[in-house]
LUMZARO-729608 format. One record per residue (C-alpha): x, y, z; residue number from 1. Coordinates in Angstrom, 1 decimal, m for minus. Each point is the difference from the previous one (the first is absolute). Example, Ala and Ser with C-alpha at 12.3 -4.5 7.8 and 13.67 -1.06 7.14 Angstrom:
BEGIN
(pt (12.3; m4.5; 7.8); 1)
(pt (1.4; 3.4; m0.7); 2)
END
This chain:
BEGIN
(pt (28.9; m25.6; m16.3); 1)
(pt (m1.8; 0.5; 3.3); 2)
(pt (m2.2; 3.0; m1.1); 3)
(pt (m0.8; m2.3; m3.6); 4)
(pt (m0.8; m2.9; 2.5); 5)
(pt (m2.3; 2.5; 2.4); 6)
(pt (m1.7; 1.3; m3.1); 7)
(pt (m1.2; m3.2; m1.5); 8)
(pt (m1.3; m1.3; 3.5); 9)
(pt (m1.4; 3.2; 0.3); 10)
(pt (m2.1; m0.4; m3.4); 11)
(pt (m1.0; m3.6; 1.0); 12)
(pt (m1.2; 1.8; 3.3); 13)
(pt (m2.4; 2.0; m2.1); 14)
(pt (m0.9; m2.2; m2.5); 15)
(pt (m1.5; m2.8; 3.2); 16)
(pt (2.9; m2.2; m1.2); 17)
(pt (1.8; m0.2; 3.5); 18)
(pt (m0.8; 1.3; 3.7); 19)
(pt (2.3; 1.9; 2.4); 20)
(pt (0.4; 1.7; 3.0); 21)
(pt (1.1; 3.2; m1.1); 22)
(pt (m1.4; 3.7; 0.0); 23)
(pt (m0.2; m1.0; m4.3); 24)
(pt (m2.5; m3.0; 1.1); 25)
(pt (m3.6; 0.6; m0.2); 26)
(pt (m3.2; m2.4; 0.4); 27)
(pt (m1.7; m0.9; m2.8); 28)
(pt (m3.4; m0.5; 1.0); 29)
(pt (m1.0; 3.7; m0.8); 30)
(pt (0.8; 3.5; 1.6); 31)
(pt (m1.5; 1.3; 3.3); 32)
(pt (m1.2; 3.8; 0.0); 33)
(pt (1.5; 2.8; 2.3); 34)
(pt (0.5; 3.7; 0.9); 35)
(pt (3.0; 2.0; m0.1); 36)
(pt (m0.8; 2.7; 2.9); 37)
(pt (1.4; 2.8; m2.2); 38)
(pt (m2.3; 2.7; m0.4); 39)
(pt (m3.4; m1.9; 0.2); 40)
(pt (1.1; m1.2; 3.7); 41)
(pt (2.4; 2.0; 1.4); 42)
(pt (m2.9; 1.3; 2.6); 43)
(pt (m1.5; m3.3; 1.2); 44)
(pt (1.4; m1.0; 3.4); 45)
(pt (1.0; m4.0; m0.2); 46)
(pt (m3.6; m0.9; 1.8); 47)
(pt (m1.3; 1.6; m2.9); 48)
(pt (1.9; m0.3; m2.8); 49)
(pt (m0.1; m4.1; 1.1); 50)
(pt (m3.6; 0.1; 0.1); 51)
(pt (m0.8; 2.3; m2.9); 52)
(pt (2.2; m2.7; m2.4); 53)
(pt (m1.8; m2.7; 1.7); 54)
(pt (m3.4; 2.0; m1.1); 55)
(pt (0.6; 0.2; m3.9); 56)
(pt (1.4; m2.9; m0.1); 57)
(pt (3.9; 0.6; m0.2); 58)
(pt (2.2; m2.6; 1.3); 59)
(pt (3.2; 1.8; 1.0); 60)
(pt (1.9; 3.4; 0.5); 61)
(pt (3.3; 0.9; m1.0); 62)
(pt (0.4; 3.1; 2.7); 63)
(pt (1.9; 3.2; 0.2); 64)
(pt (2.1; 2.7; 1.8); 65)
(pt (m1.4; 2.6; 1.7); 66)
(pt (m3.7; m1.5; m0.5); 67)
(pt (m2.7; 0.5; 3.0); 68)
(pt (0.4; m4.0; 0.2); 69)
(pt (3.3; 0.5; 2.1); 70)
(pt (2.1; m2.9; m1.2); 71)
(pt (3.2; 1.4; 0.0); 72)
(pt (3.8; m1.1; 0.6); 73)
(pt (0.0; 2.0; 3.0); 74)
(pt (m2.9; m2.3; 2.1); 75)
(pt (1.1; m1.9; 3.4); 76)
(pt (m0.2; m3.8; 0.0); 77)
(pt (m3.4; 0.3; 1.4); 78)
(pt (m1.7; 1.6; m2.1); 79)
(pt (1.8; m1.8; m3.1); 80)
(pt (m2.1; m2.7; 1.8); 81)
(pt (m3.0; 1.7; 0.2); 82)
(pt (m0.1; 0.5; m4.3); 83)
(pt (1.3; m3.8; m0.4); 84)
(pt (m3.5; m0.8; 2.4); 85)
(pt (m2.2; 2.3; m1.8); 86)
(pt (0.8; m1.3; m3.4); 87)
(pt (0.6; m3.6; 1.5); 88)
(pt (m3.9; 0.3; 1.3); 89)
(pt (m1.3; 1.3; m3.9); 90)
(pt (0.0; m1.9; m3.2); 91)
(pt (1.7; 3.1; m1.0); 92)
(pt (3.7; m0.6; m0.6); 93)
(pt (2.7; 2.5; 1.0); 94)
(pt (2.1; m0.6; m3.8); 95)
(pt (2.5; 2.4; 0.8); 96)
(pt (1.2; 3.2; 0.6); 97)
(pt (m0.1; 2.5; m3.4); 98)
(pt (3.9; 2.4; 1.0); 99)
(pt (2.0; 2.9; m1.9); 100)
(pt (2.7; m1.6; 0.5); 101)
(pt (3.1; 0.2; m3.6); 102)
(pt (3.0; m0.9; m0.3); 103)
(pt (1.1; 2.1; m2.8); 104)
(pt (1.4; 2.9; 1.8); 105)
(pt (4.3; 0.6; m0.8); 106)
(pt (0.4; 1.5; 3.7); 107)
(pt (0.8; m3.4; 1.4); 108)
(pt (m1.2; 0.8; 3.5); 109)
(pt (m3.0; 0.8; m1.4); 110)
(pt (m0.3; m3.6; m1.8); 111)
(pt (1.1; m1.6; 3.3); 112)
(pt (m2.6; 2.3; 2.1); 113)
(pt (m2.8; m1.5; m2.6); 114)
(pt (1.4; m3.8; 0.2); 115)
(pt (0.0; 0.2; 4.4); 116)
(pt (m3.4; 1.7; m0.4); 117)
(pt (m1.0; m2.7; m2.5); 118)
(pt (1.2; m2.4; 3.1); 119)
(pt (m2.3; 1.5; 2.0); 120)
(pt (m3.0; m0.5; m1.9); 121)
(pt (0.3; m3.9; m0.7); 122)
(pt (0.6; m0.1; 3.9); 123)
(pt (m3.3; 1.3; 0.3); 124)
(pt (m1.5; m1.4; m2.4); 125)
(pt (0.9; m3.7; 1.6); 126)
(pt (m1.0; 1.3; 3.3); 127)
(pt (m3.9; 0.5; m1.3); 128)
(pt (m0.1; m2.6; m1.8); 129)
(pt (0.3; 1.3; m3.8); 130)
(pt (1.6; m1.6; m2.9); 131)
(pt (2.7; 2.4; m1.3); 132)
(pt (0.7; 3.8; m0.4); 133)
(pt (m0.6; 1.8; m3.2); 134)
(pt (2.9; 2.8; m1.1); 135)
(pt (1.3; 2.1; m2.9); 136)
(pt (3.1; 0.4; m2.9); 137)
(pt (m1.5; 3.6; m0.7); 138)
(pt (2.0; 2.0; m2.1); 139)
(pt (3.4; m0.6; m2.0); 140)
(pt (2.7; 3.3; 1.6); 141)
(pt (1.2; 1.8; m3.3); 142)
(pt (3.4; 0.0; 1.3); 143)
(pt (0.5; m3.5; 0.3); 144)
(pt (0.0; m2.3; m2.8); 145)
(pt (m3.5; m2.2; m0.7); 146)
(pt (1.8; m3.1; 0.4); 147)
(pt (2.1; 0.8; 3.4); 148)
(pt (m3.1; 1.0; 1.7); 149)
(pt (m1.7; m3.3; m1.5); 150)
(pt (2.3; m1.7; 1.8); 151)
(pt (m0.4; 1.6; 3.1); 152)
(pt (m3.6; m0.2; m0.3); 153)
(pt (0.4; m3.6; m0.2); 154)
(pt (2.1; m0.8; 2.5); 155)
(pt (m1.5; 2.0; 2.8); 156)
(pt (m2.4; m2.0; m0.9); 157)
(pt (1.7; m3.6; 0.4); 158)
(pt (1.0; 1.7; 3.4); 159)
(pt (m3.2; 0.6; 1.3); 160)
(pt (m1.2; m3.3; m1.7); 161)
(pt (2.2; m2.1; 2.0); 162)
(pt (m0.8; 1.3; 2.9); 163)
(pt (m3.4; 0.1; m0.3); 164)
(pt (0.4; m3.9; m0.5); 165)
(pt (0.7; 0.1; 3.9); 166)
(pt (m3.3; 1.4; 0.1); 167)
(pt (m2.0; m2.1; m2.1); 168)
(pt (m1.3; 3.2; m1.7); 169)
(pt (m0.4; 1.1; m3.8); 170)
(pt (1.8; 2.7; m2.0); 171)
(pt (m2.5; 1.8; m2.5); 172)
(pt (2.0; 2.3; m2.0); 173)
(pt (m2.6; 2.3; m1.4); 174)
(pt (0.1; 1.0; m3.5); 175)
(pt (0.1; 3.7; 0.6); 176)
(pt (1.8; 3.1; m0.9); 177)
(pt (0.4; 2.1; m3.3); 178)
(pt (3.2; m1.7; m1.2); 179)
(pt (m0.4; m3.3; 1.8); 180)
(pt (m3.8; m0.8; m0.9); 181)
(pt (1.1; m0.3; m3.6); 182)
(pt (0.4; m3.9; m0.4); 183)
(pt (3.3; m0.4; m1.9); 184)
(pt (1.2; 1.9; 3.5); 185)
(pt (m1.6; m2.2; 2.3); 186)
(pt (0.4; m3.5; m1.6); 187)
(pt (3.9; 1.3; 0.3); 188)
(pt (m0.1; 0.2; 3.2); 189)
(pt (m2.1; m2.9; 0.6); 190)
(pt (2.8; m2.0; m1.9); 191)
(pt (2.4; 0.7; 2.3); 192)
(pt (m1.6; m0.6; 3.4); 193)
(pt (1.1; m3.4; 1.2); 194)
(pt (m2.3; m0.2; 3.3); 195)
(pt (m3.0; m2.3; m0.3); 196)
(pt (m2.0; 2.3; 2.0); 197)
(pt (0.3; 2.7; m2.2); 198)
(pt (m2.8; 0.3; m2.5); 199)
(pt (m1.7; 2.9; m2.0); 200)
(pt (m3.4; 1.6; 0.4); 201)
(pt (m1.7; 1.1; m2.7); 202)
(pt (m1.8; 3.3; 0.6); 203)
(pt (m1.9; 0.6; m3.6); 204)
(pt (2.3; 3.1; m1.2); 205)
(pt (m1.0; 1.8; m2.8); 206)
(pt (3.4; m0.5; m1.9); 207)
(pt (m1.2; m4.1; 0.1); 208)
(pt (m1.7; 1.1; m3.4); 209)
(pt (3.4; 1.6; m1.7); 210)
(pt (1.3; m2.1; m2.7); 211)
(pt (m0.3; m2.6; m0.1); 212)
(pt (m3.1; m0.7; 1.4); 213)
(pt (m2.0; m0.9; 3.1); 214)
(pt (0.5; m4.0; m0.9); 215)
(pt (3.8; 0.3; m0.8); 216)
(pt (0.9; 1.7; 2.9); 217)
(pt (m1.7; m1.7; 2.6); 218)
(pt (1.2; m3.4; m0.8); 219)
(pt (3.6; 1.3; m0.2); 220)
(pt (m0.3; 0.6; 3.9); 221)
(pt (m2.9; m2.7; 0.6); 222)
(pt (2.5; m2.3; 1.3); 223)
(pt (1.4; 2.2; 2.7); 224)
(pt (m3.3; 1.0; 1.7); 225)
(pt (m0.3; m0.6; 3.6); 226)
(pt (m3.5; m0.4; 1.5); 227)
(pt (m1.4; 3.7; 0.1); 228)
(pt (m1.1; 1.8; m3.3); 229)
(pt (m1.7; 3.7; 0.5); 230)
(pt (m3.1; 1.2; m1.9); 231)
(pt (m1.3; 3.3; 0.0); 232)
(pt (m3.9; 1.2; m0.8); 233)
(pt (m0.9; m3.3; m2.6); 234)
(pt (m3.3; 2.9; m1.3); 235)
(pt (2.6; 2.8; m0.8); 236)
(pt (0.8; m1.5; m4.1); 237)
(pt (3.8; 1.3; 0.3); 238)
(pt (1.1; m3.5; 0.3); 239)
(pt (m1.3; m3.4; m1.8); 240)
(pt (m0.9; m1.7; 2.9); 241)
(pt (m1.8; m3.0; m2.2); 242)
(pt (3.0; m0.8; m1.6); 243)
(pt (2.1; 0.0; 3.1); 244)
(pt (m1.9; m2.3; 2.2); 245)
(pt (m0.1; m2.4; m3.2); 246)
(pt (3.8; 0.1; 0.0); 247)
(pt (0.0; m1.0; 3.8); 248)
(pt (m2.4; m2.2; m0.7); 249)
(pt (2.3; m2.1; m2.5); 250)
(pt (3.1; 0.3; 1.8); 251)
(pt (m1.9; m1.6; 3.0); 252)
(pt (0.2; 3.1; 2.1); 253)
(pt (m0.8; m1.4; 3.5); 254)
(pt (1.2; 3.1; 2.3); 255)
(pt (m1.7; 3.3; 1.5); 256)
(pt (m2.1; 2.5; m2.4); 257)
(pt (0.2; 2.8; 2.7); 258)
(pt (m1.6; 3.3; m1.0); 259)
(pt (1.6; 3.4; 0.5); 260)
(pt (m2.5; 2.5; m1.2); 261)
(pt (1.3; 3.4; m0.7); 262)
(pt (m3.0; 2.3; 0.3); 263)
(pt (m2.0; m1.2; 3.5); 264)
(pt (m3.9; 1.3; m0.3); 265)
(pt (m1.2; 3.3; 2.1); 266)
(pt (m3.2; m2.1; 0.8); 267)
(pt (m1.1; m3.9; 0.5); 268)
(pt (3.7; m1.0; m0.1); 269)
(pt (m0.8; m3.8; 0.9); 270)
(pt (m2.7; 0.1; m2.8); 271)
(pt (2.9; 0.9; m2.4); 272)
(pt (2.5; m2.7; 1.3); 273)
(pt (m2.9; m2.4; m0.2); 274)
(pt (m0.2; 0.7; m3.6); 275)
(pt (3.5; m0.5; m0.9); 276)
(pt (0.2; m3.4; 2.2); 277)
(pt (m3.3; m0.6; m2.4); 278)
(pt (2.3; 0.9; m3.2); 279)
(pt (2.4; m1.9; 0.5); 280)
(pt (m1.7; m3.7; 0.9); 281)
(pt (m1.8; 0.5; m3.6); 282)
(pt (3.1; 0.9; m2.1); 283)
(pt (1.5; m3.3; 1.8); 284)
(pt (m2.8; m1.5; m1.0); 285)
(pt (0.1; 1.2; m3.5); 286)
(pt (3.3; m0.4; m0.9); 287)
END
């Protein structure tokens, strides 16, 4: 009864019917454009990466690992303090912090290391002032059944979620992975995370175009998203971009549009990023 219950508010949520609190919640005055430092910022140090987003226009960063920015779980109070001023002192927004982190793994020490590490990260992430942490489900072990490792999925998930409530901080499960991008998988697991601040990021997969459609599938998982949904290159033509900004559009998508190009430019990269900011204020407008 209480995952029927959480399902229905959860489409109300997404339809504009009711508000909330929860990672599942997002505005509904229209979506704000970012940059997922993948790739196309992994070599900007945070005085530049902030001001290059501020150049073209881009109004937040979801941040990474290993990037020449620095942010990572390892920094002293200090300099946690030092990111939280920087980004306090730009109309950039910090939106969170992009992780490997899964929970799919049958070693159990493994799924525990992920679930500390995951601990970690929304730690961080309060300490400079982001929103939430996005992670992983990633693959579905052959020698486990689907369903067990569903379940664990799931409730590593309403582990993390609760204490990430401690926190004040987001859980954006991205939809990623060659099993667990397929939608029938992920709207299973979806089902079965209890935690408010659990919510799913969509990350425009190829396999959202298997049977039965683009349209079908998104709204099967619509009312799950959290705030965060990935793009990549909008000028590529592998995806129908149009159709899915209209489909946000209707649902009353209110959240981040943060892209994570795959392919960064030898030459003029700021140019390029400029171009996809450009992209995607007209297919918003469009739709």
């Amino acid at each position: 009864m209480k995952l029927d219950r959480r399902s229905f508010v959860s489409t109300l949520v997404a339809a504009g019917v009711v508000r909330s609190t929860s990672a599942r919640e997002v505005p509904s005055a229209g979506p704000r454009f970012g940059l997922v430092t993948y790739l196309w910022g992994q070599d900007w140090n945070l005085p530049t990466l902030i001001r290059n987003c501020e150049e073209v226009g881009l109004a937040g960063i979801e941040v990474r690992v290993g990037h020449a920015h620095g942010i990572e779980p390892t920094l002293p109070r200090s300099a946690r303090e030092e990111v939280r001023r920087r980004f306090a002192d730009s109309p950039v927004e910090c939106v969170g912090y992009g992780s490997n982190q899964e929970y799919h793994s049958p070693d159990s020490a493994v799924l525990e290391r992920n679930i500390r590490e995951t601990y970690e990260l929304i730690r961080l992430c309060h300490d400079i002032g982001a929103s939430g942490v996005k992670v992983k489900p990633n693959a579905l072990p052959p020698e486990v059944p689907v369903e067990r490792t569903i379940e664990q999925i799931a409730g590593a998930l309403d582990r993390i979620g609760a204490f990430a409530a401690d926190y004040n901080q987001k859980v954006r499960l991205e939809i990623h992975g060659r099993e667990t991008s397929r939608i029938p998988v992920i709207r299973r697991i979806a089902e079965q995370i209890s935690s408010p601040q659990v919510g799913l990021c969509w990350n425009c997969n190829a396999v959202d175009l298997e049977s039965p459609g683009l349209e079908d599938n998104f709204r099967s998982v619509r009312p799950f998203f959290a705030d965060t949904l990935h793009v990549h290159e909008l000028d590529r033509g592998d995806y129908p971009y149009p159709a899915l900004f209209r489909l946000l559009r209707e649902t009353s998508y209110g959240g981040w549009i943060l892209f994570e190009g795959n392919d960064p430019p030898d030459k003029d990269r700021l140019s390029a990023l400029r171009r996809q900011v450009e992209l995607m204020r007209t297919l918003w407008a469009e739709a």
